[in-house]
Residue frames as qw, qx, qy, qz and C-alpha x, y, z in Angstrom:
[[0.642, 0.187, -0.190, -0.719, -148.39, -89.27, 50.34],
 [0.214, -0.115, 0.970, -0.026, -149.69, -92.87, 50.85],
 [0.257, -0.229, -0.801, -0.490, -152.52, -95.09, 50.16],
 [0.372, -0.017, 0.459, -0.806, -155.82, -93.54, 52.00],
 [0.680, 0.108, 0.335, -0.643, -158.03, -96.22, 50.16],
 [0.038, -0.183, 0.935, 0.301, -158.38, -99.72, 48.10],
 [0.632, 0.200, 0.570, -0.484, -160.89, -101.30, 46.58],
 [0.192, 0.147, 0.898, 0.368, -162.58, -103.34, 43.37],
 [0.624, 0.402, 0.103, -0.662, -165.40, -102.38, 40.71],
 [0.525, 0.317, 0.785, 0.082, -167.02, -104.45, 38.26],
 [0.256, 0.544, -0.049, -0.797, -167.85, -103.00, 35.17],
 [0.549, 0.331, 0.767, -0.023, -169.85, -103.82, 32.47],
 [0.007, 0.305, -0.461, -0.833, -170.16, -102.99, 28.78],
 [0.618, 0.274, 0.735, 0.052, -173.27, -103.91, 26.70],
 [0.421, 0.752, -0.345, -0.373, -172.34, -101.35, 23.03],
 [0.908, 0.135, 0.082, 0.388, -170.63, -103.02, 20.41],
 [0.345, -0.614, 0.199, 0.681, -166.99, -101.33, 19.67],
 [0.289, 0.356, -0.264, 0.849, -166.14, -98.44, 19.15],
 [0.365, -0.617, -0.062, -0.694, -169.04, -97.53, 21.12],
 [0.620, 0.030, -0.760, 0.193, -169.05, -97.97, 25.08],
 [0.315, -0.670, 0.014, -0.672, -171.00, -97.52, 28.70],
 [0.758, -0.230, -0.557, 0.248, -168.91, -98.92, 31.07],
 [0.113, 0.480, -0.212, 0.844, -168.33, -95.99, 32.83],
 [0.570, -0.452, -0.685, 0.039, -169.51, -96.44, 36.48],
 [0.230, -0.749, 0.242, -0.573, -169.43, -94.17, 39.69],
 [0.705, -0.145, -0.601, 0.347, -167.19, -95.31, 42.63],
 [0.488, -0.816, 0.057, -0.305, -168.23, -93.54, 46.31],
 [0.641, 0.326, -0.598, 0.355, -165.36, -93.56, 48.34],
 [0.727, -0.272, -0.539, 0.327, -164.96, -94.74, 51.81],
 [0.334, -0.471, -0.085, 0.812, -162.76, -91.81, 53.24],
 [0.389, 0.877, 0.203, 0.199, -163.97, -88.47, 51.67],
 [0.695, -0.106, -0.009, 0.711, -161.18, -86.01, 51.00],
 [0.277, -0.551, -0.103, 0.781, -160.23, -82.89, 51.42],
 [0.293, 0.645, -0.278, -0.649, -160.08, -81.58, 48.04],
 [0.935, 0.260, 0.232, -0.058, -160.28, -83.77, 44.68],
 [0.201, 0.817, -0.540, 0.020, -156.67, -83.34, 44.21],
 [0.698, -0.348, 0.623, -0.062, -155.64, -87.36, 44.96],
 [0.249, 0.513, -0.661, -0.488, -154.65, -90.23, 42.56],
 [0.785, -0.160, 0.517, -0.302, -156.07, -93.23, 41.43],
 [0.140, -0.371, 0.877, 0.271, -154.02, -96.19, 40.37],
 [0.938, 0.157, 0.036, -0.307, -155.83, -98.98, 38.54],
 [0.053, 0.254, -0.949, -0.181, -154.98, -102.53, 37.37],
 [0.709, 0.272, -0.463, -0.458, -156.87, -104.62, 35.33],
 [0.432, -0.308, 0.824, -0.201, -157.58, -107.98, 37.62],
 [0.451, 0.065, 0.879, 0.142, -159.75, -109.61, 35.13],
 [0.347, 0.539, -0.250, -0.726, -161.47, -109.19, 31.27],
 [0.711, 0.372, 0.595, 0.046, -163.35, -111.07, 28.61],
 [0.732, 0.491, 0.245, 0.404, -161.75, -109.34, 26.26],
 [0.591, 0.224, -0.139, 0.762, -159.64, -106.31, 25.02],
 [0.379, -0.635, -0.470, 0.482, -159.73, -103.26, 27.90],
 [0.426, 0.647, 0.195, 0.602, -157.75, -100.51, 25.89],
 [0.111, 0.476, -0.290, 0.823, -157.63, -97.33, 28.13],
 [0.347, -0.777, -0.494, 0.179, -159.09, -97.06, 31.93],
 [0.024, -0.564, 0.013, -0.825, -160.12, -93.62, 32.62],
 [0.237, -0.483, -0.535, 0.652, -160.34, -92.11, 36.15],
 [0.107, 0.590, 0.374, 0.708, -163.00, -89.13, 35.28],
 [0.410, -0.649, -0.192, -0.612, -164.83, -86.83, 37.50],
 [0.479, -0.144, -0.685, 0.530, -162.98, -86.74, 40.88],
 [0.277, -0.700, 0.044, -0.657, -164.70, -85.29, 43.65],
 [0.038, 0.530, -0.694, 0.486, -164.18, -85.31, 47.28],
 [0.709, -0.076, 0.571, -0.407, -166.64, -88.06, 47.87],
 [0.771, 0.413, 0.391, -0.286, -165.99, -89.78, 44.87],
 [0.075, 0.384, -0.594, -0.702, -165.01, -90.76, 41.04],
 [0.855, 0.477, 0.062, -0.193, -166.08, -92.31, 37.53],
 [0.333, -0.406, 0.821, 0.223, -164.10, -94.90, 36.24],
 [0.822, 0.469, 0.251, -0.205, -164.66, -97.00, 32.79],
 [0.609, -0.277, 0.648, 0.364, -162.91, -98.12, 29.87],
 [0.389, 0.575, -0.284, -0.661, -162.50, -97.37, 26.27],
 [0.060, 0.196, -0.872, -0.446, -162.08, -101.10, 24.99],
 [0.609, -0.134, -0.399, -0.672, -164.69, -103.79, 23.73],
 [0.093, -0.094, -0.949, 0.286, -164.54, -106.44, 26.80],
 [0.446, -0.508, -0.432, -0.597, -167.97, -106.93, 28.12],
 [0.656, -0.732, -0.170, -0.079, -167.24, -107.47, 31.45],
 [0.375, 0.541, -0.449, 0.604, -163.70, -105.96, 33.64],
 [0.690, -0.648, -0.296, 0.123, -162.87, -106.36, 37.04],
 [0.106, 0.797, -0.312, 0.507, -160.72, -103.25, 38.50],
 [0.771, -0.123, -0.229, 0.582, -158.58, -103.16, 40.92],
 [0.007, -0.865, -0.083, -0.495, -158.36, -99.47, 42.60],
 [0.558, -0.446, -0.406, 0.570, -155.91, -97.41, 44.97],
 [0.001, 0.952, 0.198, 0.234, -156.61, -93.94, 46.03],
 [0.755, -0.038, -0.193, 0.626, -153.28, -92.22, 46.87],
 [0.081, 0.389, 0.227, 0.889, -153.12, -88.86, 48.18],
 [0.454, -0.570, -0.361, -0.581, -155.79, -86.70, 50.01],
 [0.778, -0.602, 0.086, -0.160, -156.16, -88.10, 54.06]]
């Protein structure tokens, strides 16, 4: 099982906390077989605190990705492991 994909989102909050719609769709490059794959994050940059990244809705062309803290802007970091 290896890495079938990399890449970087941007994401953007404008709620105050607790509330938050940073939740974005990421199309992926290689579609896959089945939505049975993993994706890694890491947190490359933030204006403030990040709290949880969620990986939501996987499909074989695809996910949703966002955060639960109050930053207003995040830069991901993203490997798809798994699948191809």
């Amino acid at each position: 099982m290896g890495i079938t994909e990399t890449g970087r989102v941007a994401l953007t909050n404008t709620k105050v906390y607790p509330f938050n719609d940073s939740v974005q769709t990421v199309a992926l490059k290689i579609e896959q077989p089945d939505p049975d794959y993993l994706v890694v994050t890491e947190v490359l940059h933030a204006d403030g605190e990040v709290g949880d990244v969620e990986v939501t809705a996987k499909a074989v062309n695809g996910f949703k990705v966002g955060y639960t803290g109050s930053a207003k802007n995040t830069k991901l970091g993203y490997a798809v492991i798994g699948g191809r």
